[in-house]
C-alpha positions as CSV (number, residue, x, y, z in Angstrom):
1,X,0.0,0.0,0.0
2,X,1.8,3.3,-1.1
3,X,1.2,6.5,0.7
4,X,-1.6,7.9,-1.9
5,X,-4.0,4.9,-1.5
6,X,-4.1,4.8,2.8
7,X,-6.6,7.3,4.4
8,X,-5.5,9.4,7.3
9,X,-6.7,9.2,10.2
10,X,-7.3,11.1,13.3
11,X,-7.2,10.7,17.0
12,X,-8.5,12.6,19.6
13,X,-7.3,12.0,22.7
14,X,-10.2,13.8,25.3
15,X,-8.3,13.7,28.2
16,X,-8.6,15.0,32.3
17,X,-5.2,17.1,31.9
18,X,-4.8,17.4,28.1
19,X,-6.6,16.6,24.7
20,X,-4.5,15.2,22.0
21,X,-5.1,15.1,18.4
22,X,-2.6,12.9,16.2
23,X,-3.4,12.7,12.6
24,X,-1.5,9.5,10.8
25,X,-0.7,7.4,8.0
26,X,0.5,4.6,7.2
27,X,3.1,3.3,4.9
28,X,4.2,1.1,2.2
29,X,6.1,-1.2,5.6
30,X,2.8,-0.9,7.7
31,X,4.1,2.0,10.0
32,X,2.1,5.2,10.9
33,X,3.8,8.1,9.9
34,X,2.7,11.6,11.4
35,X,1.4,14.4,9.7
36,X,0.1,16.2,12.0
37,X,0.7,16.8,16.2
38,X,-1.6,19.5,18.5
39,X,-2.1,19.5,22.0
40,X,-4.0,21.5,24.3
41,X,-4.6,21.3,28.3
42,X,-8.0,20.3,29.2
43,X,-10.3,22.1,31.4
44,X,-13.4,20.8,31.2
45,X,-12.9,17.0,31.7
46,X,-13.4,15.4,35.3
47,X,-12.4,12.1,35.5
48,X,-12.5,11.2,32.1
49,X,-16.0,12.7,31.7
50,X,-17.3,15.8,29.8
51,X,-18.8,17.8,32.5
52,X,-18.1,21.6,30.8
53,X,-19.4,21.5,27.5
54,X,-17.8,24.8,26.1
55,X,-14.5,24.8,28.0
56,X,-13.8,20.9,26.5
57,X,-14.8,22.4,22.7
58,X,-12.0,25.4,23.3
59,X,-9.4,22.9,24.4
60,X,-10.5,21.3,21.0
61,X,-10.3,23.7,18.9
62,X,-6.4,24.6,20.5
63,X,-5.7,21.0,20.1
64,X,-7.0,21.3,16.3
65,X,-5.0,24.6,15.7
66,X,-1.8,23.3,17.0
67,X,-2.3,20.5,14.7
68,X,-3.1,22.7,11.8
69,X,0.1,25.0,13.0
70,X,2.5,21.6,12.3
71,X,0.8,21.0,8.8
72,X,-1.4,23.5,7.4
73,X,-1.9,20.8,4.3
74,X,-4.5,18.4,6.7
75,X,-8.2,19.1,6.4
76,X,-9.3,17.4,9.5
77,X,-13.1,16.3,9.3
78,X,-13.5,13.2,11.2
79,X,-12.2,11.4,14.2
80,X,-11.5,8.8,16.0
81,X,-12.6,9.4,19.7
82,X,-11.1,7.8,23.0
83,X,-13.6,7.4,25.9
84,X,-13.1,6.3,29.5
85,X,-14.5,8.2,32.6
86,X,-16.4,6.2,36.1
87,X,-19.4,5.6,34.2
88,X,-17.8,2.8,31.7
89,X,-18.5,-0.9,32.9
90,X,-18.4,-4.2,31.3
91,X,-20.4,-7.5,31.1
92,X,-20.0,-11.4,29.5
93,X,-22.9,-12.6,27.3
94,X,-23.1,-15.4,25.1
95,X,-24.8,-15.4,21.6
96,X,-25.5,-18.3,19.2
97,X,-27.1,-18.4,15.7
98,X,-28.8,-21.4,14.7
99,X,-28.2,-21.6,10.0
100,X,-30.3,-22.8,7.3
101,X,-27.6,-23.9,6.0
102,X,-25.3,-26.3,7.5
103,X,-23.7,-27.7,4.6
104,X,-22.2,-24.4,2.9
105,X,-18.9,-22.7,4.7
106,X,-20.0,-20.0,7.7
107,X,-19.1,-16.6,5.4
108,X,-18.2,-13.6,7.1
109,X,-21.4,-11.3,7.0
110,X,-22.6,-14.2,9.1
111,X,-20.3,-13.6,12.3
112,X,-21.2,-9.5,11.7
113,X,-24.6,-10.6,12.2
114,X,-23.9,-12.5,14.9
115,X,-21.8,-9.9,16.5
116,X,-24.5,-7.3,15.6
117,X,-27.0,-9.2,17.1
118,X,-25.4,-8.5,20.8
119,X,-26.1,-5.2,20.6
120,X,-29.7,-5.9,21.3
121,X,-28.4,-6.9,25.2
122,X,-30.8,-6.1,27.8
123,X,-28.7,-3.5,29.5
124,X,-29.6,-1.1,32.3
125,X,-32.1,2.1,31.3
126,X,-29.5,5.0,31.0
127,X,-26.5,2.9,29.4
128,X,-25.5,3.0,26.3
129,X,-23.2,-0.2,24.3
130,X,-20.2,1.1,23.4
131,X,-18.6,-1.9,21.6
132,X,-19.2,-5.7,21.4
133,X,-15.6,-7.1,21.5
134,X,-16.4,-11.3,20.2
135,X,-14.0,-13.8,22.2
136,X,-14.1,-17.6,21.2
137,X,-16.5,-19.1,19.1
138,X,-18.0,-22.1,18.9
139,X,-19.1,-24.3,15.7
140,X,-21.9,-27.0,16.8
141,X,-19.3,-29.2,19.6
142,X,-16.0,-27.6,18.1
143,X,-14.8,-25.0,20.9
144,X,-12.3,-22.4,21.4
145,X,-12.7,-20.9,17.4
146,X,-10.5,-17.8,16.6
147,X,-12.0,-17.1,13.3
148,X,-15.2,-19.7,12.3
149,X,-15.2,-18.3,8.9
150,X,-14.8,-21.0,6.6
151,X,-16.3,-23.8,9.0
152,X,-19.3,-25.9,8.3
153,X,-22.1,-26.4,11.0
154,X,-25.7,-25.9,12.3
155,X,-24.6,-23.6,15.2
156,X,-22.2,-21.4,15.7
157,X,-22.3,-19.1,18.8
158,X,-19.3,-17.2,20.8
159,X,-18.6,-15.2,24.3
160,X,-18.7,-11.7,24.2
161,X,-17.0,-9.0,26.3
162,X,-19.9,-6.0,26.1
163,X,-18.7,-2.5,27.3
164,X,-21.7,0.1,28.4
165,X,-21.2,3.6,29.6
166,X,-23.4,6.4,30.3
167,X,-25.9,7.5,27.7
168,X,-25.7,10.9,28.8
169,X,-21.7,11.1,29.5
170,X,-21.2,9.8,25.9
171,X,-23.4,12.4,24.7
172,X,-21.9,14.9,25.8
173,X,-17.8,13.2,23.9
174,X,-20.3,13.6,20.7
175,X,-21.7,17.1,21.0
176,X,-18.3,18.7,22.2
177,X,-16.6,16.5,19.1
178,X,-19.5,17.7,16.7
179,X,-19.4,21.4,18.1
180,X,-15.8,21.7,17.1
181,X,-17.1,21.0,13.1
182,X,-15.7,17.4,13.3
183,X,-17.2,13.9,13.0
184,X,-17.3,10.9,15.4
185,X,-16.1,8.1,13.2
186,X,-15.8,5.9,16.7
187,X,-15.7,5.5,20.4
188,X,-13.1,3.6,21.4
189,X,-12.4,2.8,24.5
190,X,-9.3,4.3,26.2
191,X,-7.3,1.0,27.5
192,X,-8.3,-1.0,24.3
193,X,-6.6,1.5,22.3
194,X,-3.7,2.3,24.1
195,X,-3.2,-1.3,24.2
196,X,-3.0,-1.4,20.7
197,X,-0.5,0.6,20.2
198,X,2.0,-0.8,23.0
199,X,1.3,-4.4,22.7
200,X,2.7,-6.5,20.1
201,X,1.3,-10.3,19.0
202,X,3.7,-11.9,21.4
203,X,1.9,-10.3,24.6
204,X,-1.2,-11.0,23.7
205,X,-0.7,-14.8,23.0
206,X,1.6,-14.7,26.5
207,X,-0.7,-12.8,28.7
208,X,-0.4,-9.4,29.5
209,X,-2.4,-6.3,31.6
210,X,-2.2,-3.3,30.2
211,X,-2.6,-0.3,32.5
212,X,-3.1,3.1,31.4
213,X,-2.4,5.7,34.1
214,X,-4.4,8.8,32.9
215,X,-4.8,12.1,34.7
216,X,-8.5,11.2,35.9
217,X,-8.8,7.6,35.9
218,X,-6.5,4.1,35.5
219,X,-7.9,2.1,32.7
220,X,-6.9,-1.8,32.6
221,X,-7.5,-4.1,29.9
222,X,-6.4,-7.8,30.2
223,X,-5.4,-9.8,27.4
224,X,-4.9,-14.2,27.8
225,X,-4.3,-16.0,25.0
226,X,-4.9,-13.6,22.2
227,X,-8.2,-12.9,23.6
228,X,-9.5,-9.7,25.3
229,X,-10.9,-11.5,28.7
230,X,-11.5,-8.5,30.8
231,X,-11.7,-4.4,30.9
232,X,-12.2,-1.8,33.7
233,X,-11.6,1.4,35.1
234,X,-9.8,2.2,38.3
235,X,-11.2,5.8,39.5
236,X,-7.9,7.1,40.2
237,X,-5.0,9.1,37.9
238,X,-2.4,10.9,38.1
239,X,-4.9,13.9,39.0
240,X,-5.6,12.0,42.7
241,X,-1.6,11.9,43.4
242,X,-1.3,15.6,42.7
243,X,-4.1,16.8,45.0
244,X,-3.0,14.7,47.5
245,X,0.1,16.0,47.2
246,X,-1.2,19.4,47.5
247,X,-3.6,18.8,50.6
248,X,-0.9,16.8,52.2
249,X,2.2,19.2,51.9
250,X,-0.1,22.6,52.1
251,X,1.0,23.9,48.7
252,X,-0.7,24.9,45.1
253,X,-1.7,22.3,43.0
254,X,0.8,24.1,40.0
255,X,3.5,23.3,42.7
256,X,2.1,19.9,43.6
257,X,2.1,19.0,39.8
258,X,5.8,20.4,39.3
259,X,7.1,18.5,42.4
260,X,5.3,15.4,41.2
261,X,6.9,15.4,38.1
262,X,10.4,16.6,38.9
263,X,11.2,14.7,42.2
264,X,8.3,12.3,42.9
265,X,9.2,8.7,43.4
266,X,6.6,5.9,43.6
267,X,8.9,4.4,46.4
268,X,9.8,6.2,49.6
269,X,12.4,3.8,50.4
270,X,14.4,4.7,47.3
271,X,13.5,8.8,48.3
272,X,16.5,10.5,50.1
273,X,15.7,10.9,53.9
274,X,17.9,14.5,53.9
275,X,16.7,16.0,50.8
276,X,14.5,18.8,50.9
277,X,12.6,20.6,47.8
278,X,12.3,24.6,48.8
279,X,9.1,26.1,47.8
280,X,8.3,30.3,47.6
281,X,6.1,31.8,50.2
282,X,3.0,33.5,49.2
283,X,2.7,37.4,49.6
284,X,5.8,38.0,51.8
285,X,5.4,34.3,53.6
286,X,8.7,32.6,54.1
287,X,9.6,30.4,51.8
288,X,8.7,26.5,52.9
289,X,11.1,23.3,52.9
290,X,9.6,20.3,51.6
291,X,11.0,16.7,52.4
292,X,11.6,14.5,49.5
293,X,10.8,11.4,51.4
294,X,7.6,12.7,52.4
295,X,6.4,13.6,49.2
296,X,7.4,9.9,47.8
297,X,5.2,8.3,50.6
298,X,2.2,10.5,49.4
299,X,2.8,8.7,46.1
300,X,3.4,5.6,46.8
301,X,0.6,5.2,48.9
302,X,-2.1,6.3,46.1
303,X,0.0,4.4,43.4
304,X,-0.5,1.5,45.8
305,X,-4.1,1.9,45.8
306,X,-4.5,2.0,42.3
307,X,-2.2,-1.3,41.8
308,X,-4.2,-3.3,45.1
309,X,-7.0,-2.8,42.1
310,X,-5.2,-3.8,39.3
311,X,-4.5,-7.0,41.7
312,X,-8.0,-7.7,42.7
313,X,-9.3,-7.4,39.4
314,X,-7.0,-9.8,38.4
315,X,-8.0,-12.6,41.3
316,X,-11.6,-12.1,39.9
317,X,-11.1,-13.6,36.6
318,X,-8.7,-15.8,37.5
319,X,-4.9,-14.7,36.2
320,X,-2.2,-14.3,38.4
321,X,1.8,-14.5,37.8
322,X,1.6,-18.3,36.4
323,X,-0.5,-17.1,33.8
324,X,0.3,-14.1,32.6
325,X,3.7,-14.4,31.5
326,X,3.8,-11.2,30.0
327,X,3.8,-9.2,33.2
328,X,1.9,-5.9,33.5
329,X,2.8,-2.8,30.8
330,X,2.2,0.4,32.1
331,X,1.4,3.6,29.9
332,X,-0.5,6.7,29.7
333,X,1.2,10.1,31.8
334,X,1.3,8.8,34.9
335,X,3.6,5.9,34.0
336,X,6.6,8.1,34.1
337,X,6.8,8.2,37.8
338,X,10.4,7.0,39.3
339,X,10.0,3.9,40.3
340,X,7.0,2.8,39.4
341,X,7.9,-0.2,37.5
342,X,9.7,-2.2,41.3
343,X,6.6,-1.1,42.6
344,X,4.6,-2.5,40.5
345,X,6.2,-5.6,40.6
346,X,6.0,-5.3,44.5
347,X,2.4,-5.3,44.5
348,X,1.2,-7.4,41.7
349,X,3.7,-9.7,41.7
350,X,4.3,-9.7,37.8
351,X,7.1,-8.3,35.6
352,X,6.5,-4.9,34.7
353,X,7.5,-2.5,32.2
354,X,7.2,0.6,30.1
355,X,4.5,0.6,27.2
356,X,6.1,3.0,24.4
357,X,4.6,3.1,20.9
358,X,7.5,3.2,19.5
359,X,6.8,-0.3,17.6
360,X,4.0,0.9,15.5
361,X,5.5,4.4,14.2
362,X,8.0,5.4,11.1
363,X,11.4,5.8,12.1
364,X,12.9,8.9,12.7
365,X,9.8,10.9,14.7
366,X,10.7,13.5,17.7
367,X,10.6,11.6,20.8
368,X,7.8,13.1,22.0
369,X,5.7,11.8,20.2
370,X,7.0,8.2,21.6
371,X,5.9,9.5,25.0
372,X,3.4,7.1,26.7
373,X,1.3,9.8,27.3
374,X,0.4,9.7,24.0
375,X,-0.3,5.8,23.5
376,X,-3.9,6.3,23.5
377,X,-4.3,8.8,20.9
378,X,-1.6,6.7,18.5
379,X,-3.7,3.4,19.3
380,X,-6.7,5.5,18.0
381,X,-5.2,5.7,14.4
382,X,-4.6,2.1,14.8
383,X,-7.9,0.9,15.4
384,X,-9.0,3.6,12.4
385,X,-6.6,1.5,10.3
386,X,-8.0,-1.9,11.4
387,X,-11.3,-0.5,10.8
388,X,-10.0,0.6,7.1
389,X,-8.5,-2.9,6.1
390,X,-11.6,-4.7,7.0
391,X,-13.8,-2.2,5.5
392,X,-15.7,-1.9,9.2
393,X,-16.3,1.6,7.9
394,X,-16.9,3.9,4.6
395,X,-13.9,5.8,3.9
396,X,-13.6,8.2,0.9
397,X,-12.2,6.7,-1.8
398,X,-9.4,9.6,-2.7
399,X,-6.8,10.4,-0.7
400,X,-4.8,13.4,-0.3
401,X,-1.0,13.1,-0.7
402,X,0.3,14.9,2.5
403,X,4.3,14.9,3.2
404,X,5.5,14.5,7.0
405,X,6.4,18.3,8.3
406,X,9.6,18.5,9.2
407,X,8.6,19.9,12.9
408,X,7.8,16.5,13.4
409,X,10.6,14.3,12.3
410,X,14.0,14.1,13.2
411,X,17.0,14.5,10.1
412,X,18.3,10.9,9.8
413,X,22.0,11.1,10.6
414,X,24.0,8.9,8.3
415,X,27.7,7.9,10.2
416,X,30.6,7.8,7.8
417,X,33.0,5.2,9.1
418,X,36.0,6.6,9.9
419,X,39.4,5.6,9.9
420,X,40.9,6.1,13.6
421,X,44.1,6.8,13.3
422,X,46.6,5.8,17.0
423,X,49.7,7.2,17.6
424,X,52.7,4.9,18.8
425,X,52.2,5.3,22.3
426,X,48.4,5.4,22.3
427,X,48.9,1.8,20.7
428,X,51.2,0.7,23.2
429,X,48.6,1.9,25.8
430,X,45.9,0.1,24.5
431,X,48.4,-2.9,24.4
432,X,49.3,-2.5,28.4
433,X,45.7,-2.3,29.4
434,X,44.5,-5.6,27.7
435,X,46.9,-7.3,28.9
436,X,46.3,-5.6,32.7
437,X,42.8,-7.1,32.0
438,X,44.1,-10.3,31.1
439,X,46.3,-10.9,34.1
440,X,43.5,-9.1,36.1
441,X,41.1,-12.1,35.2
442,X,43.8,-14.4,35.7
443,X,44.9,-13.3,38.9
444,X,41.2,-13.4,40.7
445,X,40.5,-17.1,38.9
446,X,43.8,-18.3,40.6
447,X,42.5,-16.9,44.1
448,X,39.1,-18.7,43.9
449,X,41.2,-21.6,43.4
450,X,43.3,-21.2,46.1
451,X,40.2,-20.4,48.6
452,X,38.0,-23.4,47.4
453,X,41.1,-26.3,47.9
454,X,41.1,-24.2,51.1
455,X,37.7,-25.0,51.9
456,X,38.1,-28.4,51.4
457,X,40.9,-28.9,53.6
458,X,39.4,-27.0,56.4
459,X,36.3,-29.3,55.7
């Protein structure tokens, strides 16, 4: 696929402490190069939900502009949309379809039927279905079907992950979206696309949880044997560490933010006991010494809250550290904290790491745009893509030929080998030193064999 004949697409991250918007393309190796970059801070999002209609579509509209300002050539109409927020829950159903007939191969429209068909859910008045996410199927007594398209059978039926939210709340993502002259192409929920664009094929088959550390909430999304097998939200972010912060040390929340990011530590062992951050007075007040240790200790212990989630949600579908051998990935903002990956570990009792998106984009982007902060708005142009390849959606049929601006990409720097050229004494240098290494090894492998026929003897 060349560059002219993929769609771009757009994602809009609607975030507690920032919207995002990312527009991207992919190219002729499958990577998402990007065209255009904005970012705005967000005012009128409380944990993750639209409460302030007109504040959200300003913060929009800077996010848009910004993105306009790195490549004047988009013309940005539709979007892809995260959504997470309090509201969001999940359920397991089960669906079967009974065929006329058995005899000819299950075809595809068939399974979107089926699929469609959940949407029809009994579901609480007020709630809304978000997405219908399959999980195995089954064909007649055959179980534990990736794909039945192609089988032959009477029944075929699968599990189903269903995600709800609040009719109202995602009302409100859509009228801020189409107030700002743009189109919701999709929801998508938050950890499902972050996920997508820090996982690779590997951790899904091996088992992995991905947590997304927002500024309003922690989204989780567990993945067993390349199968989604369960979703939630934790109703805590990085926004809960900084006010606690600020309530517990007595300062502004500006300061609370700056001290979080610049010397916070999500372990108050690893904090120095005799360092002390000094913070200005107010209006002639003195100026006030904070303690580093006690600043990591309000961290750790609302980080350790949101991981004792992670950990229970865990126990209640069954996966702990035998079987999910990929460990625990950790992305969004708040996953920069110091420290945060031992704690993890600490609490959960998994492997932990990082979650860049780094896999999926071109070579040679600015590194901030392989910030995990921004995993949820890249795994939005994913699922646009996925959407795209199996023609999910209507897309325009031309595309526009947009270049990547250069504010956004990094010059490759090409090394020339060089010849080093050594002096005569630099060479005898280099000559003294390996052989100081050599007799260095030497010398400590005859000592350990001198101390272990020691230890025999004195045994």
């Amino acid at each position: 696929m060349t560059n002219n004949e993929a769609p771009i697409i757009v994602g809009l991250d609607i975030g507690t402490t920032k919207i995002a918007a990312i527009a991207g393309r992919k190219n002729e190796y499958g990577k998402l190069e990007i065209l255009g970059f904005g970012r705005a801070n967000s005012n009128g999002v409380q944990h993750g939900q639209v409460l302030n209609i007109d504040q959200t579509i300003k913060a929009i509209h800077q996010a848009l502009q910004n993105c306009y300002d790195s490549n004047p050539e988009l013309e940005i109409t539709e979007v892809y949309v995260g959504i997470a927020g309090h509201h969001i829950k999940s359920l397991q159903t089960r669906g079967d379809m009974v065929r006329q007939d058995a005899e000819t191969e299950i075809q595809r429209f068939e399974i979107e039927q089926l699929i469609s068909n959940q949407r029809k859910t009994f579901i609480p008045a007020g709630d809304e279905i978000i997405e219908v996410i399959p999980q195995e199927f089954h064909v007649d007594n055959i179980q534990n079907i990736k794909d039945p398209v192609g089988y032959n059978g009477v029944k075929v039926g699968a599990n189903f992950h269903i995600i709800t939210g609040d009719r109202n709340a995602i009302k409100n993502i859509r009228r801020a979206v189409n107030r700002s002259s743009l189109t919701t192409k999709d929801l998508v929920l938050q950890p499902l696309a972050s996920a997508s664009a820090v996982m690779s094929d590997i951790d899904m088959e091996a088992g992995v949880a991905i947590l997304d550390i927002g500024g309003g909430t922690s989204d989780l999304a567990v993945f067993y044997e390349g199968i989604l097998k369960h979703t939630a939200v934790i109703p805590f972010g990085g926004e809960n560490i900084t006010n606690d912060i600020r309530l517990g040390l007595g300062v502004l929340k500006s300061q609370a933010e700056a001290m979080k990011v610049q010397f916070g530590s999500a372990l108050a062992d690893e904090a120095k006991a005799n360092a002390f951050i000094t913070i200005p007075g107010l209006k002639g007040m003195p100026a006030k010494e904070i303690s580093v240790k006690n600043l990591a200790q309000i961290i750790q212990a609302r980080m350790s809250e949101i991981l004792d989630f992670v950990s229970y949600h865990l126990k209640q579908i069954g996966l702990d550290q035998r079987t999910l051998n990929g460990g625990v990935i950790l992305t969004g903002g708040g996953s920069q904290l110091k420290h945060l990956i031992q704690l993890t570990e600490y609490t959960t009792g998994l492997n932990a790491r990082i979650g860049l998106p780094n896999e999926h984009l071109a070579p040679n982007h600015i590194d901030e745009l392989k910030k995990p902060m921004y995993a949820t708005c890249i795994g939005l142009i994913l699922k646009g893509y996925s959407d795209y390849e199996h023609q999910y959606k209507q897309f325009t049929e031309t595309f526009k030929r947009v270049e990547i601006p250069k504010v956004l990409k990094t010059e490759a720097t090409v090394e020339t080998p060089q010849e080093k050229v050594e002096l005569p004494a630099e060479k005898e240098m280099i000559k003294e030193r390996t052989k100081l290494k050599f007799w260095d090894k030497f010398k400590d492998n005859l000592i350990d064999l001198f101390k272990e026929e020691e230890d025999q003897k004195i045994k």
